[in-house]
NUPANU-148874 format. One record per residue: z, y, x of N, C-alpha, C in turn. Coordinates in steps of 0.05 Angstrom, whole numbers. Layout:
// NUPANU-148874
{atom {Z Y X} {Z Y X} {Z Y X}}
...
// end
This chain:
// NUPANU-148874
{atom {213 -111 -173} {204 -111 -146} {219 -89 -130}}
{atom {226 -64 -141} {241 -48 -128} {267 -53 -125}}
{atom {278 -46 -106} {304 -57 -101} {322 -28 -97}}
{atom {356 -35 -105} {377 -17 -96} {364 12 -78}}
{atom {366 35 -85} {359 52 -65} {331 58 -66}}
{atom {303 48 -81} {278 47 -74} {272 69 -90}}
{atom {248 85 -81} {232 100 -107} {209 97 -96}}
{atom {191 90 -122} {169 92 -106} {143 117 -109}}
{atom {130 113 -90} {117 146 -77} {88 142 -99}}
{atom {72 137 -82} {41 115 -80} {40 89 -91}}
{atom {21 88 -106} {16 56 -108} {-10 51 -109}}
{atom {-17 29 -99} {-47 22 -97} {-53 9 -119}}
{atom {-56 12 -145} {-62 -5 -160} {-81 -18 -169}}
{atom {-110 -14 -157} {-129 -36 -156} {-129 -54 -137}}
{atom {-110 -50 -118} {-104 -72 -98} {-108 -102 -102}}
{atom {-83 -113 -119} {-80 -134 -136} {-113 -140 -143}}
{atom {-123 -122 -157} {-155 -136 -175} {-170 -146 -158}}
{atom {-174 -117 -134} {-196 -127 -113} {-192 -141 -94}}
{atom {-173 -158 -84} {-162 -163 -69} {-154 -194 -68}}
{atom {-159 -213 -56} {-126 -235 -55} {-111 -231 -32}}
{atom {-88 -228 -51} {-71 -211 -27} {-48 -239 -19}}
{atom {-41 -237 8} {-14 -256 10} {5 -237 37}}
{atom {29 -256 37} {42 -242 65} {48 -209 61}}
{atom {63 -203 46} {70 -176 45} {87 -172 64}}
{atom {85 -148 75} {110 -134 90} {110 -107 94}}
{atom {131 -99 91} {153 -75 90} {153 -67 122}}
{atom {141 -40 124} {127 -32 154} {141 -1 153}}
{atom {147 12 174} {158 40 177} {136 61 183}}
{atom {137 88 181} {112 105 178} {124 129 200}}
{atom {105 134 219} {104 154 230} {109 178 221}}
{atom {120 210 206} {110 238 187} {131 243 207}}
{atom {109 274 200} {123 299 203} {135 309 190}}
{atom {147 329 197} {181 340 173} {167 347 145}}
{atom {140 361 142} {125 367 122} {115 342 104}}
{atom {107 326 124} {98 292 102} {129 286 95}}
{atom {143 288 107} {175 270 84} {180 298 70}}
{atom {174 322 72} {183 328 52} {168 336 20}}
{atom {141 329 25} {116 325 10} {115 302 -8}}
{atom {124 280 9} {136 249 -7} {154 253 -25}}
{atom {168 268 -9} {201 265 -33} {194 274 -55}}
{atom {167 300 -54} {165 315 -82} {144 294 -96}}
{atom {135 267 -87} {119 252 -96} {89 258 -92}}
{atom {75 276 -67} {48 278 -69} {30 260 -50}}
{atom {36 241 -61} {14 226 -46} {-8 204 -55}}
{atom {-22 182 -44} {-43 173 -47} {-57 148 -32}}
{atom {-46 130 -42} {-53 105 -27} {-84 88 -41}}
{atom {-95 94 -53} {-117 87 -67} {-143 75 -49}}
{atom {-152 94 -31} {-171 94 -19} {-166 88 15}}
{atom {-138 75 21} {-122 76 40} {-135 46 58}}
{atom {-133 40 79} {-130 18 90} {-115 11 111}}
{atom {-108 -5 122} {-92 0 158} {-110 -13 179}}
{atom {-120 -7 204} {-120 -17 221} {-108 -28 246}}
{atom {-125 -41 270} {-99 -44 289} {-122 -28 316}}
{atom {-104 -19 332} {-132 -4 346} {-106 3 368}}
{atom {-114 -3 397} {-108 -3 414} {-72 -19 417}}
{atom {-66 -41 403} {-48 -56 398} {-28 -38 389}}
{atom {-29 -14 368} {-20 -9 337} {-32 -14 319}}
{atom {-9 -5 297} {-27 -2 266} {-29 23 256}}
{atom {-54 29 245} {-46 63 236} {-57 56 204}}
{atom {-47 70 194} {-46 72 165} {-75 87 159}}
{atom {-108 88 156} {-117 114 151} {-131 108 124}}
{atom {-137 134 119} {-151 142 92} {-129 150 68}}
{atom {-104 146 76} {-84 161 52} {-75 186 51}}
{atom {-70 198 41} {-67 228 37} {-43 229 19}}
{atom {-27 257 39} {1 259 33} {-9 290 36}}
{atom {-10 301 6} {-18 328 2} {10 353 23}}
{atom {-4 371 23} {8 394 44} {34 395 27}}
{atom {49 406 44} {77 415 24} {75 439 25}}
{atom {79 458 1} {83 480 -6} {87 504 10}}
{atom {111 490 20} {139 518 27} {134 509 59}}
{atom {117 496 67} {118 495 103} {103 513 117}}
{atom {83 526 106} {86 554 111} {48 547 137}}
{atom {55 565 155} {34 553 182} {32 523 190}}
{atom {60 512 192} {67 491 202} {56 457 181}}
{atom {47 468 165} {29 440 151} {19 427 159}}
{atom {20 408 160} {7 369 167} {-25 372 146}}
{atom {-36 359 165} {-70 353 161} {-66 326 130}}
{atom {-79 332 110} {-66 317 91} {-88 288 95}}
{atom {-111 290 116} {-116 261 117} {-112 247 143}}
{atom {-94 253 155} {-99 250 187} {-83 222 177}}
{atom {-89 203 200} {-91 177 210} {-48 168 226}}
{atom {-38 164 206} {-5 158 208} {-7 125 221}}
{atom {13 130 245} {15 108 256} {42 82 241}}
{atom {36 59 241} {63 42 230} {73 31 240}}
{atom {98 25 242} {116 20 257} {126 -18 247}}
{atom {101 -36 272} {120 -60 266} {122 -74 295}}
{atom {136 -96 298} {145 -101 319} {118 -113 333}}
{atom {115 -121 360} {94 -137 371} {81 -160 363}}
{atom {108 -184 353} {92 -209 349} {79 -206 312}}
{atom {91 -180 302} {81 -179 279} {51 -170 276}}
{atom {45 -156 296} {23 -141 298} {6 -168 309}}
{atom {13 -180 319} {-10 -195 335} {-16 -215 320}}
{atom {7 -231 301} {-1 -240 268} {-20 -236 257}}
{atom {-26 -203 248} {-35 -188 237} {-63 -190 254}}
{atom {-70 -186 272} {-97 -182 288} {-112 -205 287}}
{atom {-96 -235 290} {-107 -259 283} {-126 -263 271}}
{atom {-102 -254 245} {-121 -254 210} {-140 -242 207}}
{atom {-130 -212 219} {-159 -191 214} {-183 -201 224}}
{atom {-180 -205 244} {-205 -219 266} {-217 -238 255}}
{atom {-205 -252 231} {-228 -274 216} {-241 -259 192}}
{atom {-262 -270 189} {-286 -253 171} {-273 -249 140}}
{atom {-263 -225 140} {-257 -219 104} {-236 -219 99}}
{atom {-216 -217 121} {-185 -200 118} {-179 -181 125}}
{atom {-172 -165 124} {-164 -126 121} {-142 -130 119}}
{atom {-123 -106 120} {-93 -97 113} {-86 -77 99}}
{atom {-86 -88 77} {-84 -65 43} {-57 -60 40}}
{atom {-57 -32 46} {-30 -18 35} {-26 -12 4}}
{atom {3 -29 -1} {11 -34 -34} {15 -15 -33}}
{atom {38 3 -28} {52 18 -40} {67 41 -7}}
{atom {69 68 -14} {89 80 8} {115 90 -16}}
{atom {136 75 -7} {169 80 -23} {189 103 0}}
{atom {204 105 -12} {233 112 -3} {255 94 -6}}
{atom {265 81 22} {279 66 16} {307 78 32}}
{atom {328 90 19} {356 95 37} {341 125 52}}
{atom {328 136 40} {317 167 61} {293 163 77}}
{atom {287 139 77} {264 131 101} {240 124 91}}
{atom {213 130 103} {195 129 84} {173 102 91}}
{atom {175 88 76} {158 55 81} {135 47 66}}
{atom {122 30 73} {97 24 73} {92 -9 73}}
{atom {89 -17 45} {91 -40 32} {54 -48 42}}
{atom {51 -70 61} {23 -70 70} {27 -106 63}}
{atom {-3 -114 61} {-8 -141 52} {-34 -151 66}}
{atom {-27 -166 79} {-68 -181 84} {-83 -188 57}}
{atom {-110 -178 54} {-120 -179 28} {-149 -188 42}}
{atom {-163 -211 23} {-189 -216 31} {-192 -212 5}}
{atom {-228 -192 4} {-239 -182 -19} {-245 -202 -44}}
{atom {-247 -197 -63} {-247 -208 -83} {-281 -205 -80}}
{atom {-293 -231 -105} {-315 -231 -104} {-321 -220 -137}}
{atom {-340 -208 -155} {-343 -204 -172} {-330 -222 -199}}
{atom {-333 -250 -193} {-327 -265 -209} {-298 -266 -210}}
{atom {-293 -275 -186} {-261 -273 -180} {-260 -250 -192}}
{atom {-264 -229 -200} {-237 -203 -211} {-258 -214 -244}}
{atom {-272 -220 -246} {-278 -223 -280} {-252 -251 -290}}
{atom {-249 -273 -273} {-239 -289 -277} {-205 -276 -281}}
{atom {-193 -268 -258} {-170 -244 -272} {-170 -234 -280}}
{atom {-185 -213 -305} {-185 -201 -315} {-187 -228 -341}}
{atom {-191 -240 -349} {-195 -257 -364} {-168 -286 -364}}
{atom {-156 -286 -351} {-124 -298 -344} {-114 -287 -353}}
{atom {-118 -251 -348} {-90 -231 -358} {-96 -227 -383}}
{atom {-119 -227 -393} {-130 -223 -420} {-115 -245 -438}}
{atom {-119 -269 -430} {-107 -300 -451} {-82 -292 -444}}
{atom {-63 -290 -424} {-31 -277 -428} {-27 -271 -442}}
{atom {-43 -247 -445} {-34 -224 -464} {-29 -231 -489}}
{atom {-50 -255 -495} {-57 -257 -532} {-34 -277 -533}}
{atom {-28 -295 -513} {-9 -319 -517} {27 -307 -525}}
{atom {27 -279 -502} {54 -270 -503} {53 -259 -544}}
{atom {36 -252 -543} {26 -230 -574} {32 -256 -599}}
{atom {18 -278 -591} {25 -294 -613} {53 -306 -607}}
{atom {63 -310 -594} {94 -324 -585} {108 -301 -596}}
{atom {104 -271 -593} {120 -259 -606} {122 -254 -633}}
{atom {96 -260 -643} {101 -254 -673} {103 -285 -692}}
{atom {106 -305 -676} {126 -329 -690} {152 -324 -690}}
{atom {159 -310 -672} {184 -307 -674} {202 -299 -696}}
// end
């Protein structure tokens, strides 16, 4: 999934469970000199993250990009509300979906791609209890099928 140039920062990884997610896209992030240089040392936190759209932007809130060290007075608020950077008709895509009952905008992942710091976001409508027992029970028979295919081998 990572491509030439990528590292990645954050990852949401209950995303996928709770989630059906479709429509990913690769969105640009507002920081201050302190958040890219806090990223680069890897401190951050997409877990408890979501995006909204609020006054025809998107802001990224609830993720946390811990203080950097060495910035001294000048430190960034580690939960404040980062705006994203996508074009108009993408956003208004985006507001469509939200606007119907049980789609949100779940941020996968924040990477480094080429120096620049991005924000892998997906429309996700919540999973219902069964739905994540029923995946969890898909990935489970995988598992045993890859396990016996390997040891015929």
């Amino acid at each position: 999934m990572s491509g030439e140039g990528e590292r990645t920062v954050a990852q949401n990884r209950k995303a996928r469970h709770d989630y059906h997610l479709e429509g990913n896209l690769e969105v640009g992030i507002v920081l201050s000199g302190s958040e890219i240089k806090s990223l680069r040392a890897g401190s951050a936190s997409v877990n408890e993250a979501y995006a909204m759209i609020r006054d025809g932007e998107v802001w990224l809130v609830g993720a946390t990009i811990e203080p950097y060290a060495q910035a001294g007075m000048r430190n960034h608020d580690r939960n404040r509300d980062r705006k994203l950077l996508l074009h108009k008709h993408e956003i208004e895509k985006f507001r469509q979906k939200v606007e119907q009952k049980g789609f949100t905008l779940v941020p996968l992942r924040i990477y480094l791609k080429q120096g620049r710091a991005k924000v892998e976001i997906a429309l996700g409508r919540g999973k219902d209890t069964i739905d994540k027992r029923d995946t969890v029970k898909a990935r489970d028979a995988k598992r045993e099928m890859d396990r016996a295919i390997k040891e015929r081998r």
